[in-house]
C-alpha positions as CSV (number, residue, x, y, z in Angstrom):
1,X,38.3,-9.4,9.9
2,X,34.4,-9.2,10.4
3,X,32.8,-12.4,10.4
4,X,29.3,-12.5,9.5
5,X,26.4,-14.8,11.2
6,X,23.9,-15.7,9.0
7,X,20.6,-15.0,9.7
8,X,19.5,-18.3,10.9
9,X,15.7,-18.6,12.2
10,X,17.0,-19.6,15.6
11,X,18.9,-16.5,16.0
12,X,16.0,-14.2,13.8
13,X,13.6,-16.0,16.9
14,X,16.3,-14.8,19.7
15,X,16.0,-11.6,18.0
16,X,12.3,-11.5,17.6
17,X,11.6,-12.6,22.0
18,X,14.2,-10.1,22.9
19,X,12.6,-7.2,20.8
20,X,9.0,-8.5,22.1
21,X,10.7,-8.1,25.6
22,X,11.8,-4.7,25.0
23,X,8.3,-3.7,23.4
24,X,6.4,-4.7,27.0
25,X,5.1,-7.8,24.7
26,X,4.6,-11.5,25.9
27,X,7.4,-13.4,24.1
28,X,5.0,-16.2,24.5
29,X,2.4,-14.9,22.2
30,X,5.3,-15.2,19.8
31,X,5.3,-17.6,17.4
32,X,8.9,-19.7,16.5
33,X,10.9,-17.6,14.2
34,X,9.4,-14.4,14.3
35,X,9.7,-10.6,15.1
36,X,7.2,-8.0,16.4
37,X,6.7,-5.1,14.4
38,X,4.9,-2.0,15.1
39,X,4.1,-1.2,11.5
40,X,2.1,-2.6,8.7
41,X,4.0,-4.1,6.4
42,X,2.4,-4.3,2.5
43,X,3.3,-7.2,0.7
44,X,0.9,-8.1,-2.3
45,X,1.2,-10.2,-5.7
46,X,0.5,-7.7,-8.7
47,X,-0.8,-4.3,-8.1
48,X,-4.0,-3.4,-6.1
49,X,-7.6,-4.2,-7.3
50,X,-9.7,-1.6,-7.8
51,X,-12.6,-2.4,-6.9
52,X,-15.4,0.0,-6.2
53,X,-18.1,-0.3,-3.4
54,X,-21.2,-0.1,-6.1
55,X,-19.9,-3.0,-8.1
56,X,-18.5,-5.5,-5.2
57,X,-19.9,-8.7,-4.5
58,X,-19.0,-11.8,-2.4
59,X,-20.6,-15.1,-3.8
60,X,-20.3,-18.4,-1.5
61,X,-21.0,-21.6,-3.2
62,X,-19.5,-25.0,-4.7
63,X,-20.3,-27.6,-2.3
64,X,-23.6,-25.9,-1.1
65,X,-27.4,-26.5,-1.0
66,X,-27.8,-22.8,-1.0
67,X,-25.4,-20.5,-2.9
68,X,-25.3,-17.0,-3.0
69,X,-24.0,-13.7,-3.5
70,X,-23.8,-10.4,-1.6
71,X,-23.6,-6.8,-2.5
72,X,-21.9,-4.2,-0.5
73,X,-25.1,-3.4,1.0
74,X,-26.0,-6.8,2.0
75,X,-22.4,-7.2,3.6
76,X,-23.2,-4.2,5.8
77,X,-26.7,-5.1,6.6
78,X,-25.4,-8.4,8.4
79,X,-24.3,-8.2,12.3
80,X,-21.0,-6.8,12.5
81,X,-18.2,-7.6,15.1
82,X,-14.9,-6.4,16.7
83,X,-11.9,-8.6,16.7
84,X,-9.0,-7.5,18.2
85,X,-6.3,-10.1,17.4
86,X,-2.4,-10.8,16.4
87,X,-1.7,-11.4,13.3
88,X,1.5,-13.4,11.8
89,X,3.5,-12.9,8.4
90,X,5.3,-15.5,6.4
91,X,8.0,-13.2,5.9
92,X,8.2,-13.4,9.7
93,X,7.2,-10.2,11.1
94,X,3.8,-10.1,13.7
95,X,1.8,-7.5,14.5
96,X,0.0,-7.4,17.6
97,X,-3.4,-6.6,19.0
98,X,-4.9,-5.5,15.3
99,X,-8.4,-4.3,15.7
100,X,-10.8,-5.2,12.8
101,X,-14.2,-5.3,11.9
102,X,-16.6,-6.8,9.7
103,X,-18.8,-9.8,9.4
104,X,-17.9,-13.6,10.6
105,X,-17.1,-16.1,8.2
106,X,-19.5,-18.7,10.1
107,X,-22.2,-16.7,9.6
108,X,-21.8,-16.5,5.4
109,X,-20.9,-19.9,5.3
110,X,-23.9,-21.2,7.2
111,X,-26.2,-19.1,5.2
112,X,-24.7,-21.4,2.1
113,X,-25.5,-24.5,4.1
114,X,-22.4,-26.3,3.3
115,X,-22.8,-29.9,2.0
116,X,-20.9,-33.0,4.4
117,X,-18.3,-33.4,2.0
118,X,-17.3,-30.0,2.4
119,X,-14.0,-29.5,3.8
120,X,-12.0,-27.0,2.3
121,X,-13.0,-23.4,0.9
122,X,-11.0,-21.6,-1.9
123,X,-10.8,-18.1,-1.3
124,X,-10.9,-16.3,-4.9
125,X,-10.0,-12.5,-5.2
126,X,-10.0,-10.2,-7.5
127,X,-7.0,-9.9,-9.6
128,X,-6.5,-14.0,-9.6
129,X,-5.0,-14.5,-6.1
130,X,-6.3,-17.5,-4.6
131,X,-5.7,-19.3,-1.2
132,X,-7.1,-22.5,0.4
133,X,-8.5,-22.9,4.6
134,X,-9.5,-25.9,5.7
135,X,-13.5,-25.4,6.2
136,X,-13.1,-25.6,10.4
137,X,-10.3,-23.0,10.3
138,X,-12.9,-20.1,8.8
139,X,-15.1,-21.5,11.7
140,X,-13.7,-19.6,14.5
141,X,-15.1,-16.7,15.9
142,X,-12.1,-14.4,15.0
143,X,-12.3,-15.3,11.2
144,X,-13.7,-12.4,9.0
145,X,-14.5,-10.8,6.3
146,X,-13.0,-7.5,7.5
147,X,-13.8,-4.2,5.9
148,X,-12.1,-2.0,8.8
149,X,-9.0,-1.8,10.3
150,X,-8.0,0.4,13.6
151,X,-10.9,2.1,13.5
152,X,-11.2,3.1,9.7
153,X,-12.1,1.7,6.4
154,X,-9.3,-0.8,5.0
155,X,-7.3,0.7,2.8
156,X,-6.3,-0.9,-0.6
157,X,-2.9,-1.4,0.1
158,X,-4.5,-3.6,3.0
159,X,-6.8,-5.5,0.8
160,X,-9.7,-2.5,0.9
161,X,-12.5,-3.0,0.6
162,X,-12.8,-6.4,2.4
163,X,-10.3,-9.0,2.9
164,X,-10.4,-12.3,4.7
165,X,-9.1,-12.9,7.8
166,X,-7.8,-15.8,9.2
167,X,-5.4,-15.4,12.5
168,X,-4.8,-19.0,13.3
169,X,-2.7,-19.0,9.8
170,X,0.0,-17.2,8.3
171,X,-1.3,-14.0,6.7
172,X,-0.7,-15.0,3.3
173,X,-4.0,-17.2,3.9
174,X,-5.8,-13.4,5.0
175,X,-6.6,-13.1,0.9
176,X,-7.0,-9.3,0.1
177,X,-9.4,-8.1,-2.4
178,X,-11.7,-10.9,-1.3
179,X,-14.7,-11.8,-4.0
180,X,-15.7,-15.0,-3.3
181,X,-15.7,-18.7,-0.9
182,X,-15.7,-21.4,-2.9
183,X,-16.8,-24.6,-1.1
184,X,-14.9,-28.0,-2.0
185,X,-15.0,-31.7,-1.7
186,X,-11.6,-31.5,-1.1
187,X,-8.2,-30.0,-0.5
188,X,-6.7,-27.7,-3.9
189,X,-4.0,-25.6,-3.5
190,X,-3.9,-21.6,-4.5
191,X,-1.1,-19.2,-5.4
192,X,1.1,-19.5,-3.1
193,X,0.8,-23.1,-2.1
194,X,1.5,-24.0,-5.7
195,X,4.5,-21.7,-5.4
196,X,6.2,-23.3,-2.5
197,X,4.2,-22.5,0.7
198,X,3.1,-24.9,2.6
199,X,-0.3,-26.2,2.3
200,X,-1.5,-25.3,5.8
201,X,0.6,-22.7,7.2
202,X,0.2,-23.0,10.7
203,X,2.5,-20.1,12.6
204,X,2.5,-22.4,15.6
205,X,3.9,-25.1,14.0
206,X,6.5,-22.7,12.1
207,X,4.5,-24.5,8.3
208,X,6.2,-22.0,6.0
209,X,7.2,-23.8,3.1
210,X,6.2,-27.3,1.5
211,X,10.1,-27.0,0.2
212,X,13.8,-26.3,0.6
213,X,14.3,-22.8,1.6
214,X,16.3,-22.2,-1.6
215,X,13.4,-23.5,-4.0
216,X,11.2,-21.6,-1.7
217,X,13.4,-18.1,-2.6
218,X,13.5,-18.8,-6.1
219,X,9.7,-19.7,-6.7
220,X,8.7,-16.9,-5.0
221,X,10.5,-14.6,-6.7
222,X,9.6,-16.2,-10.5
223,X,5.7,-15.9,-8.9
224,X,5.7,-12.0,-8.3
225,X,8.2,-11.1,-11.6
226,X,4.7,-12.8,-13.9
């Protein structure tokens, strides 16, 4: 008789070091409970946005003295940089040393002049996804709003045109489709943190899911069949 283990995330982790091993990466750039992959997994709620380059725009505001908007154009005309970083799934697969490019949160956000209350941004996209970064995490230098990847535009199934991204956090918090930064005084949740992720979702700290990993299963699958 076969006796099956379940999949527990202490073994998935034991799984994930040894594979890292075996792939000539650090286990210790691993974070608790998950797996290196050397694909790109696609995982998005609702189908693509289309969203062509002439009509894109990025607004900043809320909590702001000086609110704006950007055009495709005006994205491109800003200084551009390279980050090469690892990036970490909820689902728990990483991907390691992504190269992307595109323009630094910091930079938009201190052109908005963010008011002291500020301390949290809503990222909106198009389609209705939302997600919510405290206002220091989009303050790191490896936070962007990234229009390549390896090399070449982002594709759509990637969040193409431009995407946010956020390393330090799961990449649920990475919002494709990315259309605006909306400034609070204050913490509100977005899609997925009203759907059982946690609020914060810190890989480090293994922050996955504000619930019981059985609510957690079912909400997520009632959020993607609306």
């Amino acid at each position: 008789m076969i006796r099956l283990v379940p999949m527990t995330p202490r073994i998935w982790g034991e799984r994930g070091r040894r594979r890292a091993i075996k792939l000539g990466i650090d286990p210790a750039r691993l974070p608790p409970g998950q797996s290196p992959t050397t694909k790109f997994p696609v995982l998005t709620v609702g189908p693509n946005a289309d969203v062509p380059l002439e009509s894109w725009a990025l607004s900043v505001h809320g909590e702001v003295d000086a609110p704006y908007a950007l055009d495709w154009d005006g994205l491109m005309a800003l200084d551009q940089v390279d980050v090469t970083c690892d990036i970490h799934c909820v689902t728990r697969w990483s991907k390691f040393d992504t190269r992307w490019r595109g323009v630094r949160v910091r930079t938009l956000l201190e052109r908005a002049q963010p008011r002291p209350g500020a301390t949290h941004v809503l990222v909106h996209s198009h389609g209705g996804y939302t997600t919510n970064v405290p206002l220091d995490a989009l303050l790191d230098d490896d936070v962007l709003v990234a229009h390549s990847f390896d090399g070449a535009p982002l594709e759509p199934d990637h969040g193409g045109p431009a995407r946010l991204l956020v390393p330090s956090r799961y990449f649920w918090k990475s919002a494709k489709f990315v259309r605006a930064l909306e400034l609070m005084a204050g913490d509100r949740p977005g899609f997925w943190e009203d759907n059982g992720y946690h609020n914060d979702g810190d890989p480090w700290r293994e922050e996955r899911h504000s619930v019981d990993l059985y609510t957690a299963r079912g909400l997520r699958r009632s959020a993607r069949d609306r």
